[in-house]
C-alpha positions in Angstrom: -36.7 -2.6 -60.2 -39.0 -2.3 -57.1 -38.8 -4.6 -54.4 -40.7 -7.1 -52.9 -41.1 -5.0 -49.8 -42.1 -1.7 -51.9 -44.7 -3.6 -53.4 -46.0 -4.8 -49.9 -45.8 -1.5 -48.7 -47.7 0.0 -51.5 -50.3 -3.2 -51.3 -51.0 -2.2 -48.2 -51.2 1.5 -48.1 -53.7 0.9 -51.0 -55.9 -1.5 -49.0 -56.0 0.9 -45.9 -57.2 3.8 -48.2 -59.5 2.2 -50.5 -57.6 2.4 -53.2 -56.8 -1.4 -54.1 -59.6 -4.2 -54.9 -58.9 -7.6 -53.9 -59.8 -10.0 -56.7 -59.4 -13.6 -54.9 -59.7 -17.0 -56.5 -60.2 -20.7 -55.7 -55.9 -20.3 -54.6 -56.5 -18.5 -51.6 -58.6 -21.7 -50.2 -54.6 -23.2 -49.8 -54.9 -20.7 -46.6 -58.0 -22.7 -45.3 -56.6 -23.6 -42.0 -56.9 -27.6 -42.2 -56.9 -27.7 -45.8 -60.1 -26.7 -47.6 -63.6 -29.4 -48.0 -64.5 -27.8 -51.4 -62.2 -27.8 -54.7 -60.1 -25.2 -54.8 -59.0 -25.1 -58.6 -61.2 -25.9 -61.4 -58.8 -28.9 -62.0 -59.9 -30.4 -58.9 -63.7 -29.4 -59.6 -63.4 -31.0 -62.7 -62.6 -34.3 -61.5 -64.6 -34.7 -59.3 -67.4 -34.2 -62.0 -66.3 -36.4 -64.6 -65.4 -39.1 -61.4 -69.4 -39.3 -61.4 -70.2 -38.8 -64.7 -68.6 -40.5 -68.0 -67.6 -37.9 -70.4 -65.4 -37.9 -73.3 -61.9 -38.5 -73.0 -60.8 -34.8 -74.8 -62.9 -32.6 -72.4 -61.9 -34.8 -68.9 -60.0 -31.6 -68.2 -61.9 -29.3 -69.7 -64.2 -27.8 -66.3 -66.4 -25.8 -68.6 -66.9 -28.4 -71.7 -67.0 -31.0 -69.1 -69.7 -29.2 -67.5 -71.3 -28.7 -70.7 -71.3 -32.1 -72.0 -73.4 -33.3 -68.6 -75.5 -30.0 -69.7 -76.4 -31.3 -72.3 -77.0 -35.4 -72.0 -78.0 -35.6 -68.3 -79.6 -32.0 -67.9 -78.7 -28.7 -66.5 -80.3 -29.6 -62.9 -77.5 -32.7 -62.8 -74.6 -29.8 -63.6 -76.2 -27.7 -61.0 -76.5 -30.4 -58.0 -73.5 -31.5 -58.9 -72.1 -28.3 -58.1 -74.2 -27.6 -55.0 -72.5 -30.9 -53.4 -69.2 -30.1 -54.3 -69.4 -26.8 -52.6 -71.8 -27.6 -49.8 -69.3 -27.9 -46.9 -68.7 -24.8 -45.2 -65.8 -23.3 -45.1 -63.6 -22.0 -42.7 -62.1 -18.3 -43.6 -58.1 -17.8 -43.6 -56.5 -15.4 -41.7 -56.1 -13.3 -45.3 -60.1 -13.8 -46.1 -60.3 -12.1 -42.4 -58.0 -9.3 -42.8 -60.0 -8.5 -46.5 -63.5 -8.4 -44.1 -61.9 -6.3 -41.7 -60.5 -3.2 -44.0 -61.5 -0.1 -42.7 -62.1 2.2 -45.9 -66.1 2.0 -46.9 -67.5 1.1 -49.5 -65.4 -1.8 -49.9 -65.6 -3.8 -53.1 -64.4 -7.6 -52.9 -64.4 -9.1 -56.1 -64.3 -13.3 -55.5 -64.4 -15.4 -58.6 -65.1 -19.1 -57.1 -68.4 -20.9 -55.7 -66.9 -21.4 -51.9 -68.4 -19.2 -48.9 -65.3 -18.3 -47.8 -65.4 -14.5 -48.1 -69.0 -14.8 -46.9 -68.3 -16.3 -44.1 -65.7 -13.8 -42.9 -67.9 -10.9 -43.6 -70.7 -12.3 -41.3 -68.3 -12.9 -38.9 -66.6 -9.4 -39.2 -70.2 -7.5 -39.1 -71.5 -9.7 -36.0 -67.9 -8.7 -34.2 -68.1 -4.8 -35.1 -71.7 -5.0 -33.7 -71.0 -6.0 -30.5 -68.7 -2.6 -30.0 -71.9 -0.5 -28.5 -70.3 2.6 -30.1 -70.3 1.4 -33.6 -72.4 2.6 -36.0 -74.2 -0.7 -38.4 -73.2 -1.2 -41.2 -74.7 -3.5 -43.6 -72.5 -5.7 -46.3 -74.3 -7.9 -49.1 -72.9 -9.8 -52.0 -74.0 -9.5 -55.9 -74.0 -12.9 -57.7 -73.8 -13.8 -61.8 -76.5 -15.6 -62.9 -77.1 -18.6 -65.4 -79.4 -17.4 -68.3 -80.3 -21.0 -68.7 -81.7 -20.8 -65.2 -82.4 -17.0 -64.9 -83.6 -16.1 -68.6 -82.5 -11.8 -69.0 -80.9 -11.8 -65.6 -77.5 -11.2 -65.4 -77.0 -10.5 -61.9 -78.7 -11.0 -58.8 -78.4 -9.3 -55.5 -78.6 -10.7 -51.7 -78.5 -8.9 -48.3 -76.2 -10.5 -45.4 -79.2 -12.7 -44.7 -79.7 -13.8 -48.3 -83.1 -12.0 -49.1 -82.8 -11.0 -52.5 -82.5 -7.3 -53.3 -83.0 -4.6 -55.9 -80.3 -2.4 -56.7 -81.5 0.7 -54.4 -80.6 -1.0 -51.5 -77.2 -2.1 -53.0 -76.1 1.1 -52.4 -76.4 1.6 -48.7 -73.8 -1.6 -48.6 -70.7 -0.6 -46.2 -69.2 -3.6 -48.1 -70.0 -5.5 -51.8 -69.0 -9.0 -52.3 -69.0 -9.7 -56.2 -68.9 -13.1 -57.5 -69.1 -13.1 -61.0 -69.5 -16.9 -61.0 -72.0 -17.2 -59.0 -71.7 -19.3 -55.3 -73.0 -22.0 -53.4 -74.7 -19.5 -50.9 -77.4 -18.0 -50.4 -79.3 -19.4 -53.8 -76.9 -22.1 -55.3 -76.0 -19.5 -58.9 -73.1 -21.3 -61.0 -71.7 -20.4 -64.0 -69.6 -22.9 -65.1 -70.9 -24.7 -68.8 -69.4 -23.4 -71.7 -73.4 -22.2 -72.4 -73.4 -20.2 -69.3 -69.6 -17.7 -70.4 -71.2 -17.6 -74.2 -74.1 -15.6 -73.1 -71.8 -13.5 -70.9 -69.2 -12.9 -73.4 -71.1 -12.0 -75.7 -72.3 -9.1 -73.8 -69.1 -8.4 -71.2 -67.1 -6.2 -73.6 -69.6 -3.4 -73.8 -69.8 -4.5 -70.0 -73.6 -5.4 -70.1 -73.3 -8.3 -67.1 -70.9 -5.8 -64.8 -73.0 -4.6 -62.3 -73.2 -0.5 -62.4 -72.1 -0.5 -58.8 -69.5 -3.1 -59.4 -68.4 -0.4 -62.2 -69.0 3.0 -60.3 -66.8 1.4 -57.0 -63.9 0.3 -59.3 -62.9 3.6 -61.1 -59.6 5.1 -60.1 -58.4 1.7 -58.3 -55.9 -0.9 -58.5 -56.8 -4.9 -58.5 -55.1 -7.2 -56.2 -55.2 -10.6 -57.1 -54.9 -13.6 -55.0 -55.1 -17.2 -55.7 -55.6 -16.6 -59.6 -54.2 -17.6 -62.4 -54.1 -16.3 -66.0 -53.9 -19.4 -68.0 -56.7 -20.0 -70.1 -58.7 -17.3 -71.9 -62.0 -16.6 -69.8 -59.7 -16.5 -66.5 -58.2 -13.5 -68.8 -61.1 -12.1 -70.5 -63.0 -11.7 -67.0 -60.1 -10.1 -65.2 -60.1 -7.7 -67.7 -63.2 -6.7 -68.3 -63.6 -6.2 -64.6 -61.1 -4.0 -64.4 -62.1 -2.2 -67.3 -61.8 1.5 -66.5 -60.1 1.3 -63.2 -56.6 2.7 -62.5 -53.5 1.7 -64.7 -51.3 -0.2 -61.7 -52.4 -3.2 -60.6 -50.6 -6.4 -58.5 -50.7 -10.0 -58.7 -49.0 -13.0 -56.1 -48.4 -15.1 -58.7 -45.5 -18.0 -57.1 -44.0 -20.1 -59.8 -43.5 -20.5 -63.6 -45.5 -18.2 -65.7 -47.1 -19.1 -69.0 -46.5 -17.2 -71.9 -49.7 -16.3 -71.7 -49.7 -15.2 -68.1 -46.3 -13.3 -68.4 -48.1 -11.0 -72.0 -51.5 -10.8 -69.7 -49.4 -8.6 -66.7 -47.1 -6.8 -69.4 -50.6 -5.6 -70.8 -52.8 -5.3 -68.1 -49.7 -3.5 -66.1 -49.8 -5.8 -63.4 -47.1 -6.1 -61.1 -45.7 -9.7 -60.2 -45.2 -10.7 -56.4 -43.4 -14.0 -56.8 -44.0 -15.6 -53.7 -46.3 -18.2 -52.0 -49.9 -16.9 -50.9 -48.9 -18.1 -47.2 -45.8 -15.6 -46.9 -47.7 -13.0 -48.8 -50.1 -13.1 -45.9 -47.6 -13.1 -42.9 -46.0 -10.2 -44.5 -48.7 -8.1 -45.5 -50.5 -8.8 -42.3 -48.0 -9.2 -39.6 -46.9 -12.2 -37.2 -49.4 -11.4 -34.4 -52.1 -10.0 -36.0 -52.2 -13.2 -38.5 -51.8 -15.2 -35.6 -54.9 -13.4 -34.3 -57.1 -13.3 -37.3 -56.7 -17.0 -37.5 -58.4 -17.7 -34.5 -60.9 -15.5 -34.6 -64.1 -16.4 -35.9 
């Protein structure tokens, strides 16, 4: 039985040498120092949706039939605004979303499936920093978004430089550092996926891995997922871990605090994922260290 401590240890070796993804979710906004302006789990989103529109009482909550339902009576551009002022506030990075930025192996892959521009944030922050050192050489980090085909008709992904011009895919590749959001975010063009509509289209397409993006797929072979702030519960939270792993290594790692669901518990016995059993915040201090947490919470 390996320790918590080995599984730090190899967590963390893997980070350094670009051998582990982080995969973060709407959890890791509990790290938000002050507590976080935007939901941070689609139980929260959900309410606040159905608090401004009336939908039936057996999807209140549901996030994606919820989301659907006002889809479908009060328009998609109600789902979609009502998603760009939920997610509007800024947010500030945690000392984890920091340390993520900061790892030193390139190209990095950060996969972040939740609308908040948290992990962007950090980024900016981590690229402005590293180019005030005279001797560095640039380098140049961008994020790849999922796409509604209600809204983007064909389009499964698009692609946005660190100043939120949209891209093609040549100059995906000179990236340093890829921020995926499957989802879509608030920033820099307001993409959500997030109606039952929106994860038909996709699944109907992600298990011969049509809506991946071939960088997204080339940077994940041979590595282990870490995931932080997610949970397994439901079936797309499953099916989109999973087919975004597809083809990476065999060992994976999840901080996962609390009672698993059945569900949850056969998800890491077939995916191979091993179990950290401890709150995000501790995760953090350990991986990370007293001082340098300390330090990476300030900074910004």
């Amino acid at each position: 039985m390996e320790t918590t401590e080995s599984l730090l240890g190899d967590i963390r070796r893997g980070l350094s040498e670009g051998r582990v993804i982080p995969y973060i979710g709407p959890g890791l906004l509990q790290l938000v120092p002050g507590g976080s302006p935007v939901p941070a789990s689609p139980e929260v989103l959900v309410q606040m949706m159905v608090s401004k529109v009336s939908v039936p009482h057996k999807v209140r909550n549901n996030l994606t039939a919820a989301a659907q339902f006002i889809e479908n009576f009060k328009h998609r551009k109600t789902v979609a605004a009502m998603m760009t002022e939920a997610f509007q506030p800024d947010v500030t990075p945690s000392a984890l979303h920091r340390y993520l930025a900061a790892l030193p192996l390139k190209p990095l892959l950060i996969v972040d499936v939740w609308y908040d521009n948290a992990m962007e944030t950090a980024l900016r922050e981590h690229a402005e920093r590293q180019r005030s050192i005279a001797a560095r050489p640039i380098e140049y980090w961008g994020q790849i978004q999922g796409v509604s085909q209600a809204e983007h008709f064909g389009t499964w992904t698009q692609g946005f430089s660190e100043d939120g011009t949209l891209v093609e895919g040549g100059e995906m590749e000179t990236w340093s550092t890829i921020l995926y959001k499957p989802l879509g975010s608030i920033s820099p063009a307001k993409n959500y996926l997030v109606s039952d509509s929106d994860y038909v289209e996709v699944l109907t397409e992600i298990d011969i891995q049509t809506p991946i993006p071939p960088l997204v797929q080339t940077l994940r072979s041979g590595a282990g997922f870490l995931f932080l702030g997610c949970r397994f519960r439901n079936q797309l939270e499953r099916t989109f871990a999973r087919q975004v792993m597809k083809r990476s290594s065999d060992q994976h790692w999840a901080v996962l605090p609390g009672e698993l669901t059945r569900n949850e518990e056969r998800f890491l016995t077939e995916q191979n994922i091993k179990r950290l059993d401890l709150p995000l915040e501790d995760f953090a201090a350990s991986l990370i260290g007293g001082e340098a947490l300390e330090s990476l919470a300030l900074a910004g």
